[in-house]
C-alpha positions as CSV (number, residue, x, y, z in Angstrom):
1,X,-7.5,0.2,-17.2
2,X,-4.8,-0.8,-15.3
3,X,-4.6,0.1,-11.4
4,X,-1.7,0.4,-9.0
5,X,-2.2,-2.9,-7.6
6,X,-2.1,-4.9,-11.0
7,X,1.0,-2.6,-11.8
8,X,2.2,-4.0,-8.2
9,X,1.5,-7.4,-9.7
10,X,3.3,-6.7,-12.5
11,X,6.4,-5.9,-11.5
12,X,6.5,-8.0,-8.4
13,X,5.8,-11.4,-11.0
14,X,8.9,-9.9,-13.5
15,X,9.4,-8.5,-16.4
16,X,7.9,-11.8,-18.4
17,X,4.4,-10.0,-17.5
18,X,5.4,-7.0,-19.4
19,X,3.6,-7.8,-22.6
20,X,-0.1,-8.1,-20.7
21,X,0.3,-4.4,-19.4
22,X,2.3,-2.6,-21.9
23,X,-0.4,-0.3,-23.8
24,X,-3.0,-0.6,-20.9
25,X,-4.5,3.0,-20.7
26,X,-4.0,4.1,-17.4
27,X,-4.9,7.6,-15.6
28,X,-3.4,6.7,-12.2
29,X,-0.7,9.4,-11.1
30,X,1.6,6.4,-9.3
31,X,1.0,4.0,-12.3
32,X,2.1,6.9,-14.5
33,X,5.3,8.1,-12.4
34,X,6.2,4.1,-12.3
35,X,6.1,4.0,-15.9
36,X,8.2,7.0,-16.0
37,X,10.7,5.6,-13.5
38,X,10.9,2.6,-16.1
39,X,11.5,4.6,-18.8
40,X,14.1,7.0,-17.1
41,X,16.3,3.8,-16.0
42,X,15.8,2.0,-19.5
43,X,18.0,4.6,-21.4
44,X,21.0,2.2,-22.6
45,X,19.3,-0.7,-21.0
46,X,16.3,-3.3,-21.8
47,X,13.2,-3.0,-20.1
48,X,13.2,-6.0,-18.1
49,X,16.6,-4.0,-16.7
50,X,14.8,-1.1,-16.3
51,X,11.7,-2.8,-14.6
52,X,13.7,-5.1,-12.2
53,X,14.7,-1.9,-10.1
54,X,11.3,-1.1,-9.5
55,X,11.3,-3.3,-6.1
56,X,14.2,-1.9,-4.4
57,X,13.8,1.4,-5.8
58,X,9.8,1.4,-4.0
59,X,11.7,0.1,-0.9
60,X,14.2,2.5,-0.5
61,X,12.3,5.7,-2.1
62,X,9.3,5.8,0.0
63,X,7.4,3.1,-2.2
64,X,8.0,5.6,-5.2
65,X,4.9,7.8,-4.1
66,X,5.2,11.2,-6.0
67,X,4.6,13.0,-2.9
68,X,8.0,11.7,-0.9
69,X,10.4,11.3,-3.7
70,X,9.6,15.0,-4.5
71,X,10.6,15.7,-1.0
72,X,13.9,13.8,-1.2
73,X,17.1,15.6,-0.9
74,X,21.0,15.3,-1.3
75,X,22.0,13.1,1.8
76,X,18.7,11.0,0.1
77,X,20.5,10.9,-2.8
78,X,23.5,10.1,-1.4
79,X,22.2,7.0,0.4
80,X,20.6,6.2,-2.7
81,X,24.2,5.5,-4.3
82,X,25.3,3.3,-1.7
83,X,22.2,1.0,-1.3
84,X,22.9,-2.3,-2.8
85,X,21.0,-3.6,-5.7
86,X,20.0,-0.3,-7.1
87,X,21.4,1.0,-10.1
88,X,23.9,3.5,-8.9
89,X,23.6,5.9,-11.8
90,X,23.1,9.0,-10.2
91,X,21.7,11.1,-13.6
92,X,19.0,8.6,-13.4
93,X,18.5,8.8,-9.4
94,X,18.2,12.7,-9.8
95,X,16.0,13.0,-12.6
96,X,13.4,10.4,-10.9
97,X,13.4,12.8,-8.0
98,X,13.4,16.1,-9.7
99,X,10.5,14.4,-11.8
100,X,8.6,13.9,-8.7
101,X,8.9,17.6,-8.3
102,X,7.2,18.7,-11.3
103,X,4.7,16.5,-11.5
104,X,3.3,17.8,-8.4
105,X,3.8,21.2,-10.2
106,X,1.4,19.7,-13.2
107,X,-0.7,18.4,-10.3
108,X,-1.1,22.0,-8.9
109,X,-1.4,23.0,-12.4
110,X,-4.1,20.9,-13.7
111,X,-5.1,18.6,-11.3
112,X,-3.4,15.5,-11.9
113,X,-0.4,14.2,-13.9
114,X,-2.8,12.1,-16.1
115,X,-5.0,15.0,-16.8
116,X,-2.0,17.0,-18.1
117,X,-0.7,13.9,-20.0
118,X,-4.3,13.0,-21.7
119,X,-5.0,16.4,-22.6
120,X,-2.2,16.3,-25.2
121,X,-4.8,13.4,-27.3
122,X,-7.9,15.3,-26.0
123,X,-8.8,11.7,-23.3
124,X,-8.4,9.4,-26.3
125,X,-5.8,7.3,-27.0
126,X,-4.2,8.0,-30.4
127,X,-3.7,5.0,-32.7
128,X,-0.7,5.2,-34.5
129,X,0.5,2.2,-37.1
130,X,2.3,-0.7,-35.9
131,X,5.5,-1.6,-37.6
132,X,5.5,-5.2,-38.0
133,X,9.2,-5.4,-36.7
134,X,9.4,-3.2,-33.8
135,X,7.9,-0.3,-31.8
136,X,8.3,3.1,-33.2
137,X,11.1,5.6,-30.8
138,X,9.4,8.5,-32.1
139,X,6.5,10.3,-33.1
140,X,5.6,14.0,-33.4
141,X,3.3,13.5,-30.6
142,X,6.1,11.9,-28.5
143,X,8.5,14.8,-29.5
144,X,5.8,17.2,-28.8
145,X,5.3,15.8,-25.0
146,X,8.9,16.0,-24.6
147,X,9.6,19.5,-25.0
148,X,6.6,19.9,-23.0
149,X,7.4,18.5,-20.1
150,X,11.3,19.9,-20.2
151,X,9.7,23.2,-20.0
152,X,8.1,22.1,-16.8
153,X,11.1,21.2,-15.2
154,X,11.3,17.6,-16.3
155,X,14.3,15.9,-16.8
156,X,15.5,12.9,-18.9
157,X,12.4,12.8,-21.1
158,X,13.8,13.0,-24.2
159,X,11.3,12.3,-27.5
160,X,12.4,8.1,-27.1
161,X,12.1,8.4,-23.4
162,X,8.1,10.2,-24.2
163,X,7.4,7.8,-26.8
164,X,8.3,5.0,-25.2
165,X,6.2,6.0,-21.7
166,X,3.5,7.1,-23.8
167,X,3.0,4.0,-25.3
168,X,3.3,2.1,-21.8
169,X,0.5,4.5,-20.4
170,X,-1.8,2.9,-23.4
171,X,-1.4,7.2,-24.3
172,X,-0.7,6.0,-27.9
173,X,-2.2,2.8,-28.9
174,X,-0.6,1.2,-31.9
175,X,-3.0,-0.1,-34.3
């Protein structure tokens, strides 16, 4: 299982590290919104892209706890745009923060994000095959997340976006 502090690791060493974690089952709420946060900021980038913003974005977003970004508002936002080194797309800024909100809807809901998420492959990973090439974008499982969580409010979770952070939360475990 991986914990907040060896995602802190993680991230903090680079993206290099990417490959020892990617696939780790994990039921931690932060680890999970993290993920997410990756995944959001990946669309039309790589990963180590994507994961390189987690620093300044934990800096400058209240250290990406669920709790505060859910409370962040426009002049937030706004700041947000004109810090330096973040990725001033603001799509991707918004839907991280409106994200925040409904997961502590599905916290309400059912206790945790991780509860909600592992429910969908009833607390066991589901092995799907590995390509030998590359990692599959899709899945029905993936696509079935997706419109899940757009019909609690979530944002920019498309069925690659779901696949791909289902995969990172070790949710799907290729075999």
């Amino acid at each position: 299982m991986i914990s907040p502090t060896d995602f802190d690791d993680f991230t903090s060493n680079g993206p290099a590290d990417y490959d020892a974690y990617f696939g780790t089952p994990t039921h931690d709420d932060h680890v999970l919104f993290e993920l997410l946060v990756v995944g959001i900021l990946q669309v039309g980038l790589s990963w180590q892209a994507a994961a390189s913003q987690l620093p300044k974005l934990r800096q400058h977003m209240a250290g990406l706890r669920v709790e505060q970004v859910a409370g962040l508002d426009e002049p937030d936002w706004e700041q947000l745009m004109q810090t330096d080194g973040i990725m001033h797309n603001g799509r991707k800024l918004r839907a991280i923060i409106t994200d925040a909100r409904a997961i502590i809807q599905l916290q309400r809901e059912y206790g945790s994000f991780s509860a909600y998420l592992w429910a969908f492959v009833d607390a066991t990973p589901l092995l799907m095959p590995a390509p030998d090439d590359e990692l599959p974008t899709r899945s029905a499982l993936g696509t079935r997340v997706a419109k899940d969580l757009h019909k609690h409010g979530f944002t920019f979770v498309g069925p690659v976006v779901t696949q791909m952070f289902l995969l990172a939360a070790g949710i799907i475990k290729l075999n």
